[in-house]
C-alpha positions as CSV (number, residue, x, y, z in Angstrom):
1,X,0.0,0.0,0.0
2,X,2.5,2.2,0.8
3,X,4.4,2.2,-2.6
4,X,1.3,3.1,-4.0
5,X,0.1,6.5,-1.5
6,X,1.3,8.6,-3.8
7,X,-1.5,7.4,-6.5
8,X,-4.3,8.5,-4.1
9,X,-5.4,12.3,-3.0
10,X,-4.0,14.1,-0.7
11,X,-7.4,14.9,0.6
12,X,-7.6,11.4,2.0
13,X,-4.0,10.8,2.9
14,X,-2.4,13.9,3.7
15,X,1.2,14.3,3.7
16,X,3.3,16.0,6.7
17,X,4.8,19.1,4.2
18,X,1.0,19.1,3.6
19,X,0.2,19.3,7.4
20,X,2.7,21.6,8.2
21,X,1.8,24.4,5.4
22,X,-1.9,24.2,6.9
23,X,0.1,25.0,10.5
24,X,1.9,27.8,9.0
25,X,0.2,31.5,9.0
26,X,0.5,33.1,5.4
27,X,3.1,35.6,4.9
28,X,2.3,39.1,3.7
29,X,3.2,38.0,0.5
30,X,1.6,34.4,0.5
31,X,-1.6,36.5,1.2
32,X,-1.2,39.0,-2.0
33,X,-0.5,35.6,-3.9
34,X,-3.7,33.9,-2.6
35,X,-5.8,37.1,-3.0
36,X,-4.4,37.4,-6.5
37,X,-5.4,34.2,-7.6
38,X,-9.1,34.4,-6.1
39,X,-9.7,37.8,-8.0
40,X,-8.2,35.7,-10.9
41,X,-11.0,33.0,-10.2
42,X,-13.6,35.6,-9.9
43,X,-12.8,37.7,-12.7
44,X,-12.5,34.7,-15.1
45,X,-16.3,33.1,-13.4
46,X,-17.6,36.8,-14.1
47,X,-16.6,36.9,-17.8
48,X,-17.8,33.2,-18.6
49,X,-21.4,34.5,-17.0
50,X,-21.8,37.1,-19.3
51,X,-20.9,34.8,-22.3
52,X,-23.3,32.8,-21.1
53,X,-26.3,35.1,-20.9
54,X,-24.9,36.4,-24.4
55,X,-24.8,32.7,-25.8
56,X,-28.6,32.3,-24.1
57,X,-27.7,29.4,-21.8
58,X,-31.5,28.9,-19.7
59,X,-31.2,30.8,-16.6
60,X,-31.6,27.7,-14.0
61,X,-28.2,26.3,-15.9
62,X,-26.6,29.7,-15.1
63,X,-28.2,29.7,-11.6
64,X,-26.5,26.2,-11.0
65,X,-23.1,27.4,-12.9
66,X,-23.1,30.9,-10.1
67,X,-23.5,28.5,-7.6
68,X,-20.8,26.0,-8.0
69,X,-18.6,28.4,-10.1
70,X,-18.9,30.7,-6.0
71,X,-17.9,27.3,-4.0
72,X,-14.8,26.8,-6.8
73,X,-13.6,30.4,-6.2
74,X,-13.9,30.2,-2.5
75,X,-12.1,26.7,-2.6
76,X,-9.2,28.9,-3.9
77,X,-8.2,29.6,-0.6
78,X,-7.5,25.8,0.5
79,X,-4.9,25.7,-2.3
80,X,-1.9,25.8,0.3
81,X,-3.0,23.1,2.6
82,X,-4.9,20.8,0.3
83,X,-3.7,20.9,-3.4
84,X,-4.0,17.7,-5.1
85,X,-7.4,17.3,-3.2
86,X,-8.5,20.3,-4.1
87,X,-7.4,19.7,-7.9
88,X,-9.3,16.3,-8.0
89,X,-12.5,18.3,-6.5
90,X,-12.6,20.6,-9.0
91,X,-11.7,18.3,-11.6
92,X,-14.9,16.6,-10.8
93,X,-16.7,19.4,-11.0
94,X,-15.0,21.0,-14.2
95,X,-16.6,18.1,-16.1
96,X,-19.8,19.9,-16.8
97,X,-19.2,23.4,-15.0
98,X,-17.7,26.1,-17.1
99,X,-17.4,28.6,-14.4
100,X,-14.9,26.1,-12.1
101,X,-12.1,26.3,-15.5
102,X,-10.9,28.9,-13.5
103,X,-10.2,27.9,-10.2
104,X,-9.1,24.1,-11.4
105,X,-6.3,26.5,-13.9
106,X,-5.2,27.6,-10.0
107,X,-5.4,24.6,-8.7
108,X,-3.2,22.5,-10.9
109,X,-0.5,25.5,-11.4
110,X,-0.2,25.4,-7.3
111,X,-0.2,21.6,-7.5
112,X,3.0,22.4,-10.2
113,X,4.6,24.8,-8.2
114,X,4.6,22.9,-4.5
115,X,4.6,19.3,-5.1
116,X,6.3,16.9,-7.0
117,X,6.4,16.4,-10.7
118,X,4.4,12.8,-10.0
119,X,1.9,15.1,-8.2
120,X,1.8,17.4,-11.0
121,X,1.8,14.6,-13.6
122,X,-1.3,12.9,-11.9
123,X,-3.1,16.8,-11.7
124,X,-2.4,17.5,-15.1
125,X,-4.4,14.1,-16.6
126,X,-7.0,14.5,-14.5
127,X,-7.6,18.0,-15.9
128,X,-7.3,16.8,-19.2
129,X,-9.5,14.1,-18.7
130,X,-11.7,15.9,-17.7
131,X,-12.3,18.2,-21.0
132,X,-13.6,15.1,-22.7
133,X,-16.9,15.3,-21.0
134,X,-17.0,18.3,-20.6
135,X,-16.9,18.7,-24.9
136,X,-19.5,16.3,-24.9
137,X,-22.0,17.9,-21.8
138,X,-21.8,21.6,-23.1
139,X,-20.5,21.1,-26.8
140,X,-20.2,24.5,-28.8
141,X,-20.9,25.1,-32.2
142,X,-18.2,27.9,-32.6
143,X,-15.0,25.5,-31.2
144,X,-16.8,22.0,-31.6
145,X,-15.7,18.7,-29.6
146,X,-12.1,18.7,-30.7
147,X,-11.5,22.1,-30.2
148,X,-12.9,22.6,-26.6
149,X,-10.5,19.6,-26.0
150,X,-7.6,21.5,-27.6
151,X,-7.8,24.8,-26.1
152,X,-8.4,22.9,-22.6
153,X,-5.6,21.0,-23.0
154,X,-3.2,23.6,-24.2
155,X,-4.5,25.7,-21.0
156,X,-3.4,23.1,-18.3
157,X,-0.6,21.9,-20.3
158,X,0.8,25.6,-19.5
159,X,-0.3,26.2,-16.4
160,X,1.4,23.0,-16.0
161,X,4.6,24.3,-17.4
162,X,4.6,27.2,-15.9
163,X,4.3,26.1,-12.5
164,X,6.7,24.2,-12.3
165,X,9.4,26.7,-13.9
166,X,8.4,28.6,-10.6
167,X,9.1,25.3,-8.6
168,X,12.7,25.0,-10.6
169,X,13.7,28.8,-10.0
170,X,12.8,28.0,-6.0
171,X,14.4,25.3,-5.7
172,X,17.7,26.6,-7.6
173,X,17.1,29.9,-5.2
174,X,17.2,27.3,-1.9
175,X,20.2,25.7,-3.5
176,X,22.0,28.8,-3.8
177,X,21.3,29.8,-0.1
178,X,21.9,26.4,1.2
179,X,25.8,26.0,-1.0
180,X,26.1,29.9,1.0
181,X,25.3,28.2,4.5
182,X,27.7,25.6,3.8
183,X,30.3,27.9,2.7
184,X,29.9,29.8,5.6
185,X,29.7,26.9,7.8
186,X,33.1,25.8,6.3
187,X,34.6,28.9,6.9
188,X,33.8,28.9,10.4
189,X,35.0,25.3,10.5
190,X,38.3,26.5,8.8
191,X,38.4,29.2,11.6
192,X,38.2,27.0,14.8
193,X,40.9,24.6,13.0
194,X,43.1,27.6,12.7
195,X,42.1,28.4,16.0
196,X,42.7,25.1,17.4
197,X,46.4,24.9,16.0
198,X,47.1,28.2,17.6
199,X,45.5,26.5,20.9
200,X,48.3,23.9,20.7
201,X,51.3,25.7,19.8
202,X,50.8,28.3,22.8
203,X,49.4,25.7,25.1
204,X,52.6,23.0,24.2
205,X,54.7,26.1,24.8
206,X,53.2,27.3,27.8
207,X,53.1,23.6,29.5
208,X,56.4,22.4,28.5
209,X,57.9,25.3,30.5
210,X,56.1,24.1,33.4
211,X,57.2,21.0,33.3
212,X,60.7,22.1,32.7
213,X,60.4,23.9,36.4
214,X,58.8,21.2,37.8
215,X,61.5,19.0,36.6
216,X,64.2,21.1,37.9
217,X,62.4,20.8,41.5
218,X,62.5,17.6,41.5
219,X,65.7,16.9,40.3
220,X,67.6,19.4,42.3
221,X,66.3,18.3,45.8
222,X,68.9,20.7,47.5
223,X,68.1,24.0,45.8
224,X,68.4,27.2,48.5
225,X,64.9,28.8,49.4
226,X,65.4,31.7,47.2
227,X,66.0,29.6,44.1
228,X,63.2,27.5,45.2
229,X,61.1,30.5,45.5
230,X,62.0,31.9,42.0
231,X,61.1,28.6,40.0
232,X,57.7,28.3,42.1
233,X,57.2,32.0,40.8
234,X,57.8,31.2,37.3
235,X,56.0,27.8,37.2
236,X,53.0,30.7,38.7
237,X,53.7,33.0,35.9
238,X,53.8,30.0,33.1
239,X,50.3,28.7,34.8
240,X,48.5,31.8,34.9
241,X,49.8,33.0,30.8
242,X,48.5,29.4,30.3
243,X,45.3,29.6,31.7
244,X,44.8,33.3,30.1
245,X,46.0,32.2,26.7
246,X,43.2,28.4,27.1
247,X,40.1,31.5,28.3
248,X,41.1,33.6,24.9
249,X,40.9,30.5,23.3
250,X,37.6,29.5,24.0
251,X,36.4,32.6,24.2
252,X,36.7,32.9,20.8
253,X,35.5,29.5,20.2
254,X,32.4,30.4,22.6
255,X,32.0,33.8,20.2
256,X,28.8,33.8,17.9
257,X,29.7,35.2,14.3
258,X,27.8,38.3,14.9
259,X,30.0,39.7,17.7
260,X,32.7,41.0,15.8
261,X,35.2,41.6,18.8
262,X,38.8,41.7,17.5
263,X,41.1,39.0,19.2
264,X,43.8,39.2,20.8
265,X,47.4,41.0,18.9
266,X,49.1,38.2,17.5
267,X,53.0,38.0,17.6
268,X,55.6,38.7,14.9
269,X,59.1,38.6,13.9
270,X,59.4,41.0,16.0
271,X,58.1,39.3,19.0
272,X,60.6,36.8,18.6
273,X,64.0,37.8,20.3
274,X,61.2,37.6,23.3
275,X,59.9,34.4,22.9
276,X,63.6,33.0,22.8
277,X,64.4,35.1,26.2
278,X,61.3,33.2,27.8
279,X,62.9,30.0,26.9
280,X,66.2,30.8,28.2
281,X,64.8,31.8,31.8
282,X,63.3,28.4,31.8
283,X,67.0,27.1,31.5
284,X,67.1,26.3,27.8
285,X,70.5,26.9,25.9
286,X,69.9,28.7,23.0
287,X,72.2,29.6,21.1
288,X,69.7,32.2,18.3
289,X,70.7,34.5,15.3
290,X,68.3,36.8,13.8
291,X,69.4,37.4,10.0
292,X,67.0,39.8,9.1
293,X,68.3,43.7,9.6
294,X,64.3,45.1,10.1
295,X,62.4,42.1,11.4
296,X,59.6,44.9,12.1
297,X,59.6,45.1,8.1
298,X,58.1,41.6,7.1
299,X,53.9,41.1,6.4
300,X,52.2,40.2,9.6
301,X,51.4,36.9,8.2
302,X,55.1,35.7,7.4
303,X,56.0,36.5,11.1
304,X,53.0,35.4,12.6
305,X,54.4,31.7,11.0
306,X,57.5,31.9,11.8
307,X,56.7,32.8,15.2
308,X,54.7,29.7,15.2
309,X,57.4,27.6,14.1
310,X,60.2,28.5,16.6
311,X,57.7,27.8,19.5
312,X,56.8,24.6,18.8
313,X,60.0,24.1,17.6
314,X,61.5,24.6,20.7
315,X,58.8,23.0,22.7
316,X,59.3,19.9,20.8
317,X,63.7,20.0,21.0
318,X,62.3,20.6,25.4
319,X,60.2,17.4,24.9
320,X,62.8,15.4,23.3
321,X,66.2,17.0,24.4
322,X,65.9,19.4,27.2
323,X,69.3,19.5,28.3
324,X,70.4,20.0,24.7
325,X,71.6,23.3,23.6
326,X,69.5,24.2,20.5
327,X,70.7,26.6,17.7
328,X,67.7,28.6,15.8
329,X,68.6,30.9,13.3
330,X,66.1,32.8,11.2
331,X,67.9,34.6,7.9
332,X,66.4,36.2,4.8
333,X,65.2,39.1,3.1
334,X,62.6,40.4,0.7
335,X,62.1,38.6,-2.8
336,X,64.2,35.8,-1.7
337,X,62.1,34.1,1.6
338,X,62.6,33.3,5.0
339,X,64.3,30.5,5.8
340,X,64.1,29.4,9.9
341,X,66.2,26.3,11.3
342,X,66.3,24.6,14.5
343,X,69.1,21.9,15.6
344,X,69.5,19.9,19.1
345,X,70.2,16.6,19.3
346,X,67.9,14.0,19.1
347,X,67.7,12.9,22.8
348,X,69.7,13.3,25.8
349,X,69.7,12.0,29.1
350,X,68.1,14.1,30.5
351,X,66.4,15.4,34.0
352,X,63.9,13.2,35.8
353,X,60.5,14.3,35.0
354,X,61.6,16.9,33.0
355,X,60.3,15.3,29.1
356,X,56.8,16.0,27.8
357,X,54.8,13.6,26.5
358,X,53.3,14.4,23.1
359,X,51.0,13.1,20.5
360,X,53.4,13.8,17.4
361,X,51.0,16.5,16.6
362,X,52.8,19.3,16.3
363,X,55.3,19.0,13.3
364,X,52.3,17.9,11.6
365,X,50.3,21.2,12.1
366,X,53.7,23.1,11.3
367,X,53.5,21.3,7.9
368,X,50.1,22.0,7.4
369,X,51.0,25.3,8.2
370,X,53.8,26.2,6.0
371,X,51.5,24.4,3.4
372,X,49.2,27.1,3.3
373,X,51.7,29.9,3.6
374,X,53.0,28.9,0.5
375,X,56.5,27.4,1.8
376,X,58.3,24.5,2.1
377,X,59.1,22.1,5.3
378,X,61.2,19.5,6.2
379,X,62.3,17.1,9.1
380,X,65.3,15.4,8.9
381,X,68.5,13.7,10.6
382,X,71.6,15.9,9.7
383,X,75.1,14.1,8.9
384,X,76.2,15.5,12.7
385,X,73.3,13.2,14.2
386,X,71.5,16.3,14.9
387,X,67.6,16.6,14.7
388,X,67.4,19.5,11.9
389,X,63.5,21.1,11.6
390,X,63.9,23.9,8.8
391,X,61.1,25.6,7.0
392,X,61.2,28.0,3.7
393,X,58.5,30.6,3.7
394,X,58.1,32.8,0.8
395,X,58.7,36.7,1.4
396,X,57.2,38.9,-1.4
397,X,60.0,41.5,-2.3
C-alpha cells in the first residue's frame, strides 16, 4: 500500500509538508498571492457568466453554474494546505461546470509549483481528462468537440509548465542559499581549525615550561629557598599565561559570528628575540641569530608563522632533548624568503621528570602550516646526528 500512497489524494491521505503548510500562517506576500489568484477566479467566473447570458444558456443552468462556479472560487483559498485534493475536487466538477475552469487553472499551477512532478503529472491528466466530458456535456458550435479539448488542454498543459518553472527557480534559489550556508559553515570550520592549532602551539609552549620547572624541582632536591622560591614564581607566571592564553581560546570559540570583537594581537618577527628570552629563563641553551636587519619590516602573516614555528620548535627540542643546547637561526630578506632552522640533538639523558609527552601533533600542524603559507618544510637527521626542523617561507619583495 504504501508504494502506491502517492497514487491516491491528498485529501484522504495527507502528507506531513501538507500538514505543516496548513500549520503555518501566510506571509504578507503568500496572502497577495492567494488574493491574487481568487480575484483571478472571480474575474474569469464573471466573464464566462456574461458569455453565457450572451450565448442564451436557460437561466436555472446559469443559476446552477453561479453557484458552484462561487464554492470553486472560495475553494481557492485551501490551495496551500490541500492541493492535489482540491485539484481532484474541481476536476470533478469542471466536467460539466464552465465557471470552475478557473479555479481548477489555479489549482493544478499550485499543484505544479509545490509538489512533485508525480503530483503534478497525476493533476495534469486528471484536468485533461476531464475536457472530454465536458466537450460532450456543453459542446459549442463555434469550437466543436475537438476544439474545446484543444484549447483545454493547451490551457493546463501551461499552467502546467509554468508552475513548475516557478518550482525550478525556488528550488535553484534554496540551493543557492543552502551551498552559501555551507560555505559559511566551512569557513567557520576552517576558523576553529586555525584556532585550534594556535590553541596547541601556545598551550605545548606554555606547558612544556612548566614542566621544565617542575622537573628542575624535582631533580635538584637541594636547591636554596630563594632559588626555590623563584622557580615556584615562574612555574605561577607559566600557569597563569596558560590559563589566560586556554580563556582567549575558548572565548573565541564560545564567540557567535555576529559579535565581531577583535582578538587578541598576535605576535611577529618581531616578537621573537622575546619568545627565545622566555625559553632561556626556563633554563634552555639557546644559542639564536636573527638574520633579518628590520624584522619589524616583514607582512604580519610571514612572522606570525615563523613565530609559530620557533615555538613549537623549541617546545618539541624541550620534549625530546631538554638539556640539549639548540641553535635557531632565522635569515632572509625580501624577494628571496625566510628560511628558519632549529638543531638539538635527538635525545639526551636528560632530567627526571623533565620530558613531555606528546602526540606527534605538532610538526604535523607546522606542515600543514607552512603548506598554506605557500613554503616549504622539512624534518630530517643531519650528517652530525643532529635533529634539523627547517622551514622555507616565501617573502614577497
Amino acid at each position: 500500500m504504501t508504494e502506491y500512497r502517492w497514487l491516491l489524494p491528498s485529501v484522504l491521505i495527507g502528507t506531513a509538508e501538507e500538514a505543516r503548510q496548513g500549520r503555518r500562517s501566510r506571509s504578507a506576500r503568500d496572502w497577495a498571492a492567494d488574493g491574487g489568484m481568487f480575484l483571478l477566479s472571480c474575474a474569469s467566473a464573471a466573464m464566462f457568466v456574461l458569455m453565457m447570458q450572451a450565448d442564451g444558456v436557460p437561466q436555472p443552468l446559469i443559476v446552477l453554474e453561479v453557484v458552484v462556479g462561487t464554492g470553486a472560487c472560495a475553494a481557492v483559498w485551501l490551495r496551500r494546505r490541500w492541493p492535489v485534493g482540491l485539484t481532484l475536487m474541481l476536476c470533478v466538477l469542471s466536467t460539466f461546470s464552465l465557471l470552475v475552469s478557473g479555479p481548477t487553472l489555479v489549482a493544478v499551477f499550485t499543484v505544479a509549483v509545490h509538489r512533485p512532478f508525480r503530483y503534478a503529472a497525476m493533476a495534469g491528466g486528471l484536468a485533461l481528462v476531464s475536457t472530454l466530458p465536458y466537450a460532450t456535456l456543453r459542446p459549442d458550435p463555434a469550437f466543436g468537440f475537438w476544439g474545446i479539448v484543444i484549447v483545454g488542454s493547451a490551457l493546463y498543459l501551461a499552467m502546467i509548465a509554468w508552475g513548475m518553472f516557478v518550482r525550478a527557480q525556488r528550488q535553484l534559489v534554496l540551493s543557492l542559499r543552502d551551498r552559501a550556508g555551507e560555505a559559511a559553515r566551512d569557513a567557520r570550520r576552517l576558523e576553529r581549525e586555525r584556532i585550534a592549532r594556535e590553541m596547541h602551539d601556545v598551550l605545548a609552549h606554555r606547558l612544556s615550561l612548566l614542566s621544565l620547572h617542575a622537573g628542575a624541582l624535582a631533580f635538584r632536591a637541594d636547591l636554596p629557598r630563594e632559588e626555590v622560591a623563584k622557580v615556584a614564581g615562574s612555574i605561577r607566571t607559566a600557569a597563569h599565561q596558560a590559563l589566560e592564553d586556554l580563556r582567549e581560546v575558548i572565548g573565541v570559540l564560545r564567540r557567535d559570528e555576529e559579535d565581531a570583537v577583535p582578538g587578541p594581537p598576535q605576535p611577529t618577527l618581531a616578537d621573537l628575540p622575546g619568545l627565545v628570552e622566555e625559553s632561556r629563563r626556563a633554563g634552555m641553551d639557546i644559542d639564536f641569530r636573527l638574520g633579518p636587519a628590520d624584522a619589524a619590516a616583514a607582512p604580519d602573516g610571514l612572522g606570525r608563522t615563523v613565530y609559530r614555528l620557533a615555538q613549537e620548535g623549541l617546545t618539541n627540542a624541550r620534549k625530546h632533548a631538554p638539556d640539549a643546547r639548540v641553535r635557531l637561526t632565522v635569515d632572509g630578506s625580501p624577494g628571496d624568503g625566510l628560511t628558519l632552522e632549529i638543531r638539538n640533538p635527538v635525545r639526551t639523558a636528560g632530567r627526571p621528570g623533565a620530558v613531555v609527552p606528546g602526540g606527534g601533533n605538532g610538526l604535523i600542524g607546522l606542515a600543514e602550516r607552512v603548506g598554506l603559507a605557500g613554503g616549504r618544510f622539512e624534518q630530517l637527521i643531519g650528517a652530525d646526528g643532529d635533529f634539523v626542523l627547517r622551514a622555507w617561507l616565501p617573502w614577497p619583495a
